[in-house]
N, C-alpha and C positions, 0 to 999 in steps of 0.2 A: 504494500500500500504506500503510497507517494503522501507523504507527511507534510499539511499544508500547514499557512495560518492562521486558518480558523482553527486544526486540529490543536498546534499550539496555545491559541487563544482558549479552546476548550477545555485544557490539560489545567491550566491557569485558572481559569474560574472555579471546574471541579475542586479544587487546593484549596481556594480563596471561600469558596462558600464549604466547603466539608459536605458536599453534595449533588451528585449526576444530574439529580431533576431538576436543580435549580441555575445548576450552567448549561442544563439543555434552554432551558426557560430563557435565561441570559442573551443564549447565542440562536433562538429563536428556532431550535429542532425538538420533533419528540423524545422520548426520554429512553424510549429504542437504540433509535437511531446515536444518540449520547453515548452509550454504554455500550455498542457496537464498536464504536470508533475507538474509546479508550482502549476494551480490550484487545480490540487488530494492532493498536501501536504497543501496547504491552507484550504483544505476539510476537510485533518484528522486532523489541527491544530486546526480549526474552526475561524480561523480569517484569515483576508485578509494584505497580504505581501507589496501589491504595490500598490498606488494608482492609476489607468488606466485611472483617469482623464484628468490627467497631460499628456504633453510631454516637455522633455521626462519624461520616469517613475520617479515618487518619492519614496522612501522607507514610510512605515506605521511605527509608534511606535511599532507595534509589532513586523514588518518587522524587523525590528533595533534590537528587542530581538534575533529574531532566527539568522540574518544573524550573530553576536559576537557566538551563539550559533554553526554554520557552518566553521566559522572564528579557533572557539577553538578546535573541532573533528580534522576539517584537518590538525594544526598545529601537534595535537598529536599525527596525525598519518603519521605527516613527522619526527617526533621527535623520533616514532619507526622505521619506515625504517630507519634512520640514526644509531639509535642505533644498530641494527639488522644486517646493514652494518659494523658497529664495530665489533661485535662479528664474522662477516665471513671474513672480514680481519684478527682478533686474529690469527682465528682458519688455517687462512690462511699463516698467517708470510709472507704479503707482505707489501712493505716499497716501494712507488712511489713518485718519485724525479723529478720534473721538471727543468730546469737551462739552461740558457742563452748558446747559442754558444761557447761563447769567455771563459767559464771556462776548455773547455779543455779535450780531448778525452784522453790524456797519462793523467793527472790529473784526471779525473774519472777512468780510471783505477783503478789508486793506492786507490782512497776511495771504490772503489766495493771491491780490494784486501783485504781491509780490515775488511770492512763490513762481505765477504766471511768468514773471519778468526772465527769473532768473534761469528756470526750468519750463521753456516754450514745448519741447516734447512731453514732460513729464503731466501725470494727473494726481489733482488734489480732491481725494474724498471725506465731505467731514459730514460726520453724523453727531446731533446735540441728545445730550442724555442722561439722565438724574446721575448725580456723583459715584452710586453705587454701580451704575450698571458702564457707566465707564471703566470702572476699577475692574470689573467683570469682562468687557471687550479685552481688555490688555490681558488678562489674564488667560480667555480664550483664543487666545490669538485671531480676533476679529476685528482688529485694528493694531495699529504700527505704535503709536503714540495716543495719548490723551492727556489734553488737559483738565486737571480735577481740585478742587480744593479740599482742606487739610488732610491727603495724601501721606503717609510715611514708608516710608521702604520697609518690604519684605522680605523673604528670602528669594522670593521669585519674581518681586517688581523692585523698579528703581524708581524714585521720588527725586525731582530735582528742581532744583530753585527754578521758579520763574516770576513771582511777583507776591509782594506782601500788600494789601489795598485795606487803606484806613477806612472803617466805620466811623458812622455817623449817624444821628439823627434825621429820619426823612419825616416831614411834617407836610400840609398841603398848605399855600398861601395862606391861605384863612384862619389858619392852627392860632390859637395866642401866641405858642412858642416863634412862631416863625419870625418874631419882631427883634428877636434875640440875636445877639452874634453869636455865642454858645452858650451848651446846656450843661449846665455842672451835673452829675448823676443825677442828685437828693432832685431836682427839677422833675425826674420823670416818677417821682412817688404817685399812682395814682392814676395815670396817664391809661383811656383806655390805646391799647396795643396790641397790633399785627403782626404775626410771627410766624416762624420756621414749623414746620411739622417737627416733632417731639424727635423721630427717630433721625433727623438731618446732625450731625454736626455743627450746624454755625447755629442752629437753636440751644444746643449744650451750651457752647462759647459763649450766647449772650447771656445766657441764664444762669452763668458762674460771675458775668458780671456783676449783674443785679445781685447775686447774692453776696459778691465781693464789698458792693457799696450800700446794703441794707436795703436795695428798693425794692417796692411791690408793685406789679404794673396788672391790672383788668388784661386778662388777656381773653381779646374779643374774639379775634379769627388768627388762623392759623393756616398755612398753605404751604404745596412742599417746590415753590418756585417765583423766581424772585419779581416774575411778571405781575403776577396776582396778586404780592404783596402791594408792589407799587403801585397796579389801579384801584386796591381797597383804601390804601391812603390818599390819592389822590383823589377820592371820592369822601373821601372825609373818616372812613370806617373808622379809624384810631391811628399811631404816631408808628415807627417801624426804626428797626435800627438797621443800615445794609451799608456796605462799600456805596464811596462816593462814585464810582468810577460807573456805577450801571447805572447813576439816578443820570448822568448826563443829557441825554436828550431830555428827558423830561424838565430838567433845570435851565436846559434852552429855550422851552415854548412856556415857560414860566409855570408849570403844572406842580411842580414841587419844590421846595426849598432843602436843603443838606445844612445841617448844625454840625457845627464840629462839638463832639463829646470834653469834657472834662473828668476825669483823665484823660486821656487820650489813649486808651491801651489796647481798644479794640483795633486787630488787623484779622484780615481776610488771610490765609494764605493759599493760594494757586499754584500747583505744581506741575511739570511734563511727569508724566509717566509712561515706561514703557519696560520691558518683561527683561531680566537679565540673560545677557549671555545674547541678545537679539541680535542679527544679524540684517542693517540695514539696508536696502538697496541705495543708489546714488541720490535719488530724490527723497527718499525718508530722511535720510541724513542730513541733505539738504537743508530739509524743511525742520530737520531739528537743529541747526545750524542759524536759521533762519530766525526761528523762535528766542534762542538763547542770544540771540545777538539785540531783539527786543527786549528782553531782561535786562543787559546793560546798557541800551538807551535808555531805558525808567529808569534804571538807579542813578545813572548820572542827570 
């Protein structure tokens, strides 16, 4: 019998789950046909895999050779489809960019304009997407890069600076506050307020503030994006605390006003993210080249 992939794959799951039926289930065959296979490769290996004393199944010492043996084919030969994928991206000059909402459709613009400039053959694909399921694209190799905020490296992702953006106070013209040049904390005791859905990150962050500086705010609504936030406040719903940097269009057609906080300690942080050990085509690189080179024009 010609000892395929799947049989490897099948050898592996039996091991992993301590049961025929359920790496038949697994690998989507009857449980016949499962227990067929093992024993033909047990046949032409000439020793037996699994103990069928036991339940559930135990692996054999030899079992234990071949399954490292099954373990090591299919790595390598996830290590060539990945490779493989390299080379038809090269050959392809495509650069996939996942990133949060709140960076900004005129703000991607200008980095596609530029990307465009540099890399005339090359394509830029960017898909916007809640901060978790960005972290999720890099991780299943469903995008090259992502931009995400408060990111921290893993074992199997890298986090890298790309911009820290001061919070602020977003109030609408009509706010009492907004007559203010800034808002000391103790100002928003009280204030009803617009916020992050619970399970986001930058709703913890502001919510250690408030607890840092004794406030208590009505919190009236809650939304898991930063669009909603700013038309429930520009609608008057209550006060919202976000990066100055997304209120900008709206503080150009005069719809909202941005306070600077007292402290000052609230920052946004924004990071590239992409998967260790990646392997970028010319245009990814590029564009992460591209990106970081944006980084140090805002800090300078």
């Amino acid at each position: 019998m010609a000892v395929t992939l799947s049989h490897l794959q099948l050898i592996r799951d039996v091991a992993h789950n301590h049961s025929v039926s359920k790496a038949a289930r697994i690998n989507e065959m009857s449980q016949s046909a499962a227990s067929q296979a093992v024993q033909e490769i047990e046949r032409e290996l000439g020793v037996e895999l699994f103990d069928r004393s036991t339940r559930p199944l135990t692996i054999t010492p030899a079992g234990k050779l071949y399954l490292d043996y099954c373990r090591d084919v299919l790595r390598r030969h996830d290590e060539l489809r990945a490779e493989l994928d390299v080379l038809k991206r090269k050959a392809n000059g495509v650069a996939r960019l996942a990133a949060i909402y709140s960076v900004g459709l005129s703000e991607m613009s200008e980095i596609e304009a530029r990307f465009a400039a540099r890399y005339p053959e090359g394509e830029l694909q960017v898909s916007y997407l809640r901060p978790e399921r960005v972290w999720q694209a890099i991780a299943e190799d469903q995008a090259d890069l992502g931009l995400m905020s408060y990111a921290e490296s893993s074992r199997e992702i890298v986090a890298l600076p790309w911009r820290d953006e001061q919070m602020v106070v977003a109030v609408a013209p009509t706010h009492p506050l907004a007559a203010r040049q800034s808002v000391p904390a103790s100002a928003l005791e009280g204030e009803t307020f617009v916020g992050f859905d619970d399970d986001l990150p930058i709703q913890g962050h502001i919510e250690r503030y408030f607890r840092d500086h004794k406030v208590t705010v009505d919190m009236a609504l809650h939304f898991d994006n930063l669009q909603m936030i700013k038309e429930a406040v520009v609608h008057g719903a209550g006060i919202s605390i976000m990066p100055e940097r997304v209120m900008r269009e709206e503080m150009e057609h005069g719809r909202m006003v941005a306070l600077p906080l007292e402290p000052a300690e609230l920052f946004r942080p924004v990071r590239i993210v992409h998967r260790r050990r990646k392997v970028f085509n010319e245009v990814t690189a590029g564009l992460l080249g591209l990106l970081r080179e944006e980084n140090r024009l805002n800090a300078a």
